[in-house]
N, C-alpha and C positions, 0 to 999 in steps of 0.2 A: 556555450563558450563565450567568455568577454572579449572586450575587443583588446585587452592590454594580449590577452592570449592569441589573438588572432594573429597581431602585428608583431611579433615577436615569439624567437626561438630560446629557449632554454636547455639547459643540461646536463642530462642526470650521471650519475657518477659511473655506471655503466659505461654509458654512453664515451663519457672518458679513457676509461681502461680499453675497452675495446678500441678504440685509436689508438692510442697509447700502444699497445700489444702490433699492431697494422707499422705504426710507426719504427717500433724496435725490429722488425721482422726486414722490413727495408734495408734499413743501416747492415743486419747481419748479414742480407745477403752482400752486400757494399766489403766488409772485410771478410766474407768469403771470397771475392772475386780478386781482390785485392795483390793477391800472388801471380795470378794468371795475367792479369792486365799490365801488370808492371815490366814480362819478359820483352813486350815491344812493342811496337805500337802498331802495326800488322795488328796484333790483340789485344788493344788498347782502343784501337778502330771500328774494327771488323772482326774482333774475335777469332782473330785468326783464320777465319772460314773455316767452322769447326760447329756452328750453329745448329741445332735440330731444328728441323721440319715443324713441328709444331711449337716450338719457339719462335720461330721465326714468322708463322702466320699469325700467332696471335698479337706477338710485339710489333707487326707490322701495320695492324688494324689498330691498335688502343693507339699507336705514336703517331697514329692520323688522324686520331680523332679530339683529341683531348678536349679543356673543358668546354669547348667550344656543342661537342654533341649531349652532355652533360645540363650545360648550365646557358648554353645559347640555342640550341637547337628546341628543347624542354621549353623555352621564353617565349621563341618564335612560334610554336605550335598552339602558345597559351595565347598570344597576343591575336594570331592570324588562321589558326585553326587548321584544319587537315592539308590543305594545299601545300602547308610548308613539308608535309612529305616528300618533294620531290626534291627536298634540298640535301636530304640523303640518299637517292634513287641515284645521280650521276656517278656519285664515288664510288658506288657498292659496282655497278655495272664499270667501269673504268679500270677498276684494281683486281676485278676478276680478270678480264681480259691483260692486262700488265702481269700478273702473276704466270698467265698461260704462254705468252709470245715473250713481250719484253724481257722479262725477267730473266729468261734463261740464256737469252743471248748479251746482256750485260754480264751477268754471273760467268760465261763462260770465255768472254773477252778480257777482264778483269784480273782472271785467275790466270790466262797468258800472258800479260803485260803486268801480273804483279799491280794492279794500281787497288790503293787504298781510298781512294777519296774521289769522288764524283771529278774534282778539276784534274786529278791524275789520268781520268779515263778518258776526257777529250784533251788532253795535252798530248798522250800517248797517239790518240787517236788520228791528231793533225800536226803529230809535228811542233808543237809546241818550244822551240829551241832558246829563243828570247825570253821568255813566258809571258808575253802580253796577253794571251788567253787566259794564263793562272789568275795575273795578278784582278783580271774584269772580272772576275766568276768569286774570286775570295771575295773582291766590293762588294758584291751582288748579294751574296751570301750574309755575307754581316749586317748590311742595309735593313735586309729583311729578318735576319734570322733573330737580331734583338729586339725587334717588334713583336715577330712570334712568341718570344720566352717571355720580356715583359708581360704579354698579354695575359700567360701561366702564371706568371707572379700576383698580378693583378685579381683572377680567379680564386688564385688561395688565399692572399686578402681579402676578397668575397667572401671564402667557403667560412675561413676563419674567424670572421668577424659576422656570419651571421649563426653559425654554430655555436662557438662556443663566447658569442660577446663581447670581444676585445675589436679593438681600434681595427679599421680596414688595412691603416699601414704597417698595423704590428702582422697584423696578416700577414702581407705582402714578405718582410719581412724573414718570418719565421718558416714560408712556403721557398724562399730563396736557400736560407741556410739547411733545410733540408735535403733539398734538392744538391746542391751544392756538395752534403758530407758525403753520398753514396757515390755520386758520378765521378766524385775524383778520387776516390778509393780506387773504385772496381771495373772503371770504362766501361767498353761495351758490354763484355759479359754483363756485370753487376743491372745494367741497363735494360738488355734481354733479357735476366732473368727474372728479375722486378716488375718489366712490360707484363711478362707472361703471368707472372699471381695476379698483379694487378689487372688483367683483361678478365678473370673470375671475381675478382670482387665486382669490376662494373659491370660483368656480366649477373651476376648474383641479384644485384638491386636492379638492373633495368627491368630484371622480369619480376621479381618477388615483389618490389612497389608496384606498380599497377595495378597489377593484376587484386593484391590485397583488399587496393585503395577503393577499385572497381565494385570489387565485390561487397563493402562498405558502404558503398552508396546505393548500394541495390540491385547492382548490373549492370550490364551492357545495354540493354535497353533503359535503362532510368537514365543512363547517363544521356544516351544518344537523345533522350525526351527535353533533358535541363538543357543540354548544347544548343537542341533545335528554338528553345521558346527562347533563349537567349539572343540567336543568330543563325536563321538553317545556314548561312555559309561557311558556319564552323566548321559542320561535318559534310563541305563537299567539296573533295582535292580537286577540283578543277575549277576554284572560286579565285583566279587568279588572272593576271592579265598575260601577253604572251611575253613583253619582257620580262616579268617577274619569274617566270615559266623555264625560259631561255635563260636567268640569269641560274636560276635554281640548281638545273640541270645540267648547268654549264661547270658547276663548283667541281667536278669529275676530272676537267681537264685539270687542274693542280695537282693532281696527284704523280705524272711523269716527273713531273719538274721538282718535287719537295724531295732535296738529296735523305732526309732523313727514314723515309720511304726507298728509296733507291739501296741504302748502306744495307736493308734486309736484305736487300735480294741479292746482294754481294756477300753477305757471310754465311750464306746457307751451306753445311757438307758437302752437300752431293745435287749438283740442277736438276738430276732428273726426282726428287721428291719437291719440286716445285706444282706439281699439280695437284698434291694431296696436300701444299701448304692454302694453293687458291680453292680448293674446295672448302676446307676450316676456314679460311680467313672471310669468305663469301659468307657461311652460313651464321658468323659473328658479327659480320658486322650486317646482315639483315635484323638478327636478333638485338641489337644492341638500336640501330634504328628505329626497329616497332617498340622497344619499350618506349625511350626520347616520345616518341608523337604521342605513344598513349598519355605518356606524365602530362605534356603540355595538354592534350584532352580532361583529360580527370580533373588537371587542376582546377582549370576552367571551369567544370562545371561545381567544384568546392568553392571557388573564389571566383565570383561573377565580375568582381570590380578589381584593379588592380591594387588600388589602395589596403588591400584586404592580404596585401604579401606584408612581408618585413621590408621597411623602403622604401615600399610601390614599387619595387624594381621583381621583372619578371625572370629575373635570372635567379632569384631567389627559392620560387615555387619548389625547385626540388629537393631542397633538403626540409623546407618548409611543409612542402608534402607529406615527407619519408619521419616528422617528426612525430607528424597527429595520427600516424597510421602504423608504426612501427613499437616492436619492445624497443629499450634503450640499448638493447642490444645490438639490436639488426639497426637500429638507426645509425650507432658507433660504425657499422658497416657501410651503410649509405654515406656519410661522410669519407669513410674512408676512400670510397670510389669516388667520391669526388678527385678527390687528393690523387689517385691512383690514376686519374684521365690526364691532371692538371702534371703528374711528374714525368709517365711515359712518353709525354711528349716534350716536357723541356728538358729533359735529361738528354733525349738522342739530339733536340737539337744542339745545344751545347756542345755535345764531342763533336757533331758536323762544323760546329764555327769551328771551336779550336784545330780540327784535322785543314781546317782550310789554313788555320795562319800556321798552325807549326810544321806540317808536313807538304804545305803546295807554297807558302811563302819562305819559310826559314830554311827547312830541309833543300828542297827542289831547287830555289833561286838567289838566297842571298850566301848560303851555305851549298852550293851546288858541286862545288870542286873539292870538298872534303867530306872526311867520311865522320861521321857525329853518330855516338854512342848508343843503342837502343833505349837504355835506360836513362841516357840523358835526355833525348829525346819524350820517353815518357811524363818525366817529371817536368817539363817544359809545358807539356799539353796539358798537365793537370796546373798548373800557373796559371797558363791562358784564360781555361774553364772559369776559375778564381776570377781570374780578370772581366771575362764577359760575364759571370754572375754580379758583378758590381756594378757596370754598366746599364744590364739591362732593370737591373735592380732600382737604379736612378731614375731611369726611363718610367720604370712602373707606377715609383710611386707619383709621378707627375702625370700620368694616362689620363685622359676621361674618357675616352671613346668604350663603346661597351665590349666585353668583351667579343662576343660574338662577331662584331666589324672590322674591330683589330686585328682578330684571328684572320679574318676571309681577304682583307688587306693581305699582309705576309704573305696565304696559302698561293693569294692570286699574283702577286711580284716574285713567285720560285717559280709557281707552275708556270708562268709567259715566261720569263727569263730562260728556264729551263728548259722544259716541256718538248717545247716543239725541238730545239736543237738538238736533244739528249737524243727524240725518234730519227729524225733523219739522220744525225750521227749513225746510229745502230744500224737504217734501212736503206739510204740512200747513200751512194758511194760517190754523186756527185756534188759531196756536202765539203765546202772549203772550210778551212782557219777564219778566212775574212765573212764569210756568210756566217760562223757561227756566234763572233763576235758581234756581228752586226745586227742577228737574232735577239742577244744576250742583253745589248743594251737599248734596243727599240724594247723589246720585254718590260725592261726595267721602268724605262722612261714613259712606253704609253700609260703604265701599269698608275704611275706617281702621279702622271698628267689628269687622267681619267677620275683617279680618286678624289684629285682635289678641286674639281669643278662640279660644281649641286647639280647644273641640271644633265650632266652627264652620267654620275653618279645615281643618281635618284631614278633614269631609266632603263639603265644597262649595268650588271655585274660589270668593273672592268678588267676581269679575269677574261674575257669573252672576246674585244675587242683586244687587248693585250697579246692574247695567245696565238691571234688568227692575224695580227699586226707584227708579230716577231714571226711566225712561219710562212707569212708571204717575202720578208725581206730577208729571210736567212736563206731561200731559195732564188730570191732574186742578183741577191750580192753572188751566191754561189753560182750563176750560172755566169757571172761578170766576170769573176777572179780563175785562176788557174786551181785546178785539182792539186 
C-alpha cells in the first residue's frame, strides 16, 4: 500500500448507493411519522407514551451515545489503549440500574401530572407557580444542548469530509440539513424510530469491523503481539492513573441528568416492560462498547503512528479502518453508522431544546392564561428545531475542540445540572424549589468553571466535582428552605 493510499479515504460508487439507500430510508421514515407527530405535541414530544419496549431501549442507548462512542471513544483507545475501556463501563452500569429504579417512577409520575418535558416534571413537582424554575432549567438546557448538537454537526463534517472528500464544512453542513428534514417532519416518533434501525446499523459494524479486521491481521494473538512490542501498556486496562480512572468511570453519572435520555423513559406504553427494555438496552450497549475498544485496538496495531490516519487525527481510524477491510458495500454501512450515532443523538436533542422553549417557556408561562391550539403549538416546535439547527449550525462550523471533549463537556453540564436534582426530586421528599434551583446552577457553573481552568481540567473529569458540588448544595439549600 502507498502512502497516498494510506492517508487517505476514497469512494467507490457502492459505497455511495449504499448511503444514499440508508439516507432515503431515514427521511421516509420522517414523512411516515409525519401524521402522527403533527396531532400534538404530547406526540410530537413523547410519542404520546405509546413507545414499544424495544424501541425505546435501543433509541435510548444509540441517543447516548453518538458520535462520540463511534469516532471518540475508537480515537481514545487507539491513542491510550485498553484502559480507555472504563470510559464506557460507568454508563453501561448507571443506565442499567436508571432503567430498573428510576425509570419507572419518573414514567409513572409523568403520566399522572401529564408533564411532557423534564422542566414540566420538576415544576409540577415544586410548585413551580412563577416559573423561575422553568425558565433556569430551559437556560440550562440550551447552554448545553447547542454544544451537544454542534458537536454532531461537527462529526458529520468529520464523517463527511473524510468519506466521501468534500470540505469539513460542507459536512457539517449537509449533516445539519439532514438532520434537520426528518426531526421536523415526524418528531419524536420519526426520532425513535430512526434511533431503533439506526442502533443495527452501528450495531451491525461495531461487530463485523473488528472482528474482520482482527482476523486480517492474523488474530487475536498477532494482534495482542504488534500492541505489546509497540507498548505493553496498550493492552493493560489498568495502565491508568486514579484520576483518569475516577474521571472515566465517573462519565456514568451524566446519564440521570441528559433529559434526552430521561424523554425515553417517559414515552414508553406500559412501566412495567421497563425491565426487558434494561435488559436489551444493557446487552447493546456492552456490545457496542467491546467493538469501540476493539477498533481503537486493531487500529493501532494497523497504524503504529498516527500520521498513518487521514489528518493525523484519531477520530478518523474508523471509517479509515472499515475502508481497507470492508466490500464497498459494508463500508457504505460503516458510514452509514457513523451518520446513524451522529443523528440519534442530535435529533432527540433538538426536540428536548425546542419542548423546553415552546412548551415550558411559550405554552406554560408567557401564553399561560390561554388556551393555544395543538397544532399550532406543533408547528411552532418545528420552527424552533429550524431555529436551533441554525444556531448550533453557526456554533459548528467555528468548533475546534475534538469531538470527543465537546461531547463530554455538554454530557457533563446536563448530567451536574440535572442529575443529582432530577434523583432527590424522585427519592427525597425533603427536596425544595430553592434547593433544586440552587442544585441546577452550582451544576451549571462549577461544570463551566472547572472546564475552563487547564490544571483543573487536566486532572479531574469536571463532571465529577460538578455532580457531587450541585448534590451537596441542592440538599444543603433544601434543608434551609421550607418544603
Amino acid at each position: 500500500m502507498d502512502e497516498s493510499q494510506i492517508i487517505s479515504l476514497s469512494v467507490d460508487q457502492y459505497t455511495l448507493y449504499a448511503f444514499i439507500g440508508y439516507l432515503l430510508l431515514m427521511v421516509g421514515i420522517g414523512l411516515y411519522s409525519a401524521r402522527f407527530s403533527s396531532s400534538g405535541i404530547s406526540e410530537f414530544f413523547i410519542g404520546g407514551r405509546k413507545m414499544n419496549k424495544l424501541v425505546i431501549a435501543l433509541s435510548a442507548v444509540v441517543s447516548g451515545r453518538s458520535a462520540w462512542l463511534l469516532l471518540g471513544v475508537t480515537g481514545l483507545v487507539y491513542a491510550q489503549g485498553a484502559s480507555a475501556l472504563w470510559a464506557v463501563v460507568g454508563y453501561t452500569a448507571v443506565e442499567l440500574v436508571l432503567f430498573l429504579t428510576y425509570a419507572k417512577r419518573l414514567r409513572e409520575f409523568t403520566e399522572v401530572h401529564d408533564c411532557i418535558t423534564v422542566p414540566d416534571f420538576f415544576a409540577t413537582r415544586f410548585n413551580d407557580k412563577n416559573g423561575m424554575l422553568r425558565i433556569i432549567l430551559v437556560i440550562t438546557f440550551l447552554i448545553f444542548m447547542v454544544s451537544y448538537v454542534s458537536a454532531q454537526f461537527v462529526a458529520g463534517g468529520k464523517a463527511f469530509s473524510s468519506s466521501f472528500g468534500i470540505t469539513q464544512n460542507s459536512g457539517v453542513l449537509l449533516s445539519a440539513g439532514i438532520i434537520l428534514l426528518y426531526t421536523v417532519l415526524g418528531g419524536f416518533l420519526a426520532v425513535s424510530l430512526t434511533d431503533t434501525i439506526q442502533a443495527f446499523f452501528m450495531i451491525l459494524a461495531l461487530v463485523f469491523l473488528p472482528t474482520i479486521a482482527i482476523i486480517d491481521f492474523g488474530g487475536w494473538a498477532a494482534m495482542m503481539e504488534a500492541l505489546q512490542l509497540q507498548d505493553a501498556a496498550l493492552i493493560d486496562p489498568t495502565a491508568l492513573t486514579f484520576g483518569a480512572f475516577v474521571g472515566f468511570v465517573g462519565i456514568g453519572l451524566g446519564s440521570p441528568g441528559n433529559p434526552h435520555i430521561l424523554a425515553r423513559y417517559m414515552a414508553i406504553d406500559d412501566p412495567k416492560q421497563l425491565r426487558f427494555a434494561a435488559a436489551i438496552g444493557t446487552f447493546w450497549n456492552i456490545v457496542m462498547a467491546a467493538g469501540a475498544v476493539l477498533i481503537g485496538l486493531i487500529g493501532r496495531a494497523y497504524f503504529p503512528e498516527v500520521g498513518m490516519l487521514p489528518g493525523a487525527d484519531t477520530e478518523n481510524l474508523y471509517p479509515f479502518l472499515a475502508q481497507n477491510h470492508l466490500h464497498p458495500i459494508l463500508f457504505g454501512v460503516v458510514i452509514a453508522s457513523i451518520f446513524a450515532a451522529i443523528m440519534s443523538t442530535a435529533d432527540s436533542q433538538l426536540l428536548v431544546a425546542a419542548s423546553s422553549v415552546v412548551r415550558d417557556l411559550y405554552d406554560r408561562i408567557i401564553k399561560k392564561d390561554e388556551e393555544i391550539p395543538q397544532k399550532t403549538l406543533v408547528l411552532y416546535s418545528r420552527l424552533v428545531v429550524l431555529g436551533l439547527v441554525v444556531f448550533a449550525l453557526l456554533f459548528g462550523l467555528i468548533a475546534q475542540d475534538l469531538v470527543y471533549w465537546l461531547v463530554l463537556f455538554a454530557w457533563a453540564g446536563l448530567g451536574a445540572a440535572l442529575g443529582p436534582t432530577s434523583i432527590l426530586a424522585l427519592y427525597w421528599k425533603g427536596t425544595t424549589k430553592e434547593g433544586v434551583i440552587a442544585g441546577v446552577i452550582s451544576g451549571t457553573v462549577i461544570t463551566i468553571v472547572w472546564y475552563l481552568i487547564p490544571v483543573l481540567k487536566d486532572n479531574l473529569y469536571e463532571l465529577i466535582p460538578a455532580f457531587f458540588g450541585s448534590l451537596f448544595i441542592t440538599i444543603l439549600v433544601s434543608k434551609w428552605t421550607k418544603k
